[in-house]
C-alpha angles and dihedrals in degrees: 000000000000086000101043100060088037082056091050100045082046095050090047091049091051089056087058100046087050091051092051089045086054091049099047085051087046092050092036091060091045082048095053092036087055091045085052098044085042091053089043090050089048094045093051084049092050088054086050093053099041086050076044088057097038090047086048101044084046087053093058093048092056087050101051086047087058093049099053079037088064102039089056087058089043094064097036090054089051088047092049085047085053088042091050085038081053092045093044094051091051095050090047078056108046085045082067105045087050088060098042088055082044085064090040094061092042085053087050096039090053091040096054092043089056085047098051091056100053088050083052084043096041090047084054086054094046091043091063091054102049117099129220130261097235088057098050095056114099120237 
């Protein structure tokens, strides 16, 4: 009878054990599921922040393109400022110059009025001094 009720504690005992030992293997494959899951999940990560890196290092790149790309502007816009400095002295110069040929022709134009009338002046003076025709013929 001793055996008997040791037989049946031990085969209780062993239930349970075999219970325990399904749900370790139960748990164990959760466990490996959720470390799979976990590595996927890290290693998905580690491809964002790779595309993160790549995106960001293209971004500087794009910046530091802008940057040469201004100050290119940048100095082309100051030698265009000396070029129309440049412009805006010649026409200043060449305003001057016009005036200055303005001046010139109203000089002339006086001048050659004035002329003008000494050669009408100078034609009445030779006028008084022609002789006629009758009186130049010989007798």
């Amino acid at each position: 009878a001793r055996a008997g009720e040791h037989g049946r504690g031990f085969a209780v005992v062993a239930g349970e054990v075999r219970q325990l030992a399904q749900k370790s293997a139960s748990s164990a494959s959760e466990i490996r599921n959720l470390i799979e899951d976990s590595t996927s999940q890290t290693q998905e990560g580690m491809h964002l922040v790779e595309k993160a890196s790549a995106l960001i290092n293209g971004m500087v790149d794009n910046v530091e393109e802008m940057d040469v790309i201004l100050r290119e502007i940048g100095q082309a816009s100051r030698e265009q400022t000396d070029g129309i400095s440049q412009i805006n002295s010649a026409i200043g110069l060449i305003d001057a110059a016009t005036q200055q040929n303005s001046c010139l022709v109203e000089e002339s134009v006086a001048a050659a009025a004035s002329l003008n009338e000494q050669a009408l002046h100078l034609k009445e003076l030779v006028n008084v001094f022609r002789v006629r025709e009758e009186d130049t013929q010989p007798a």
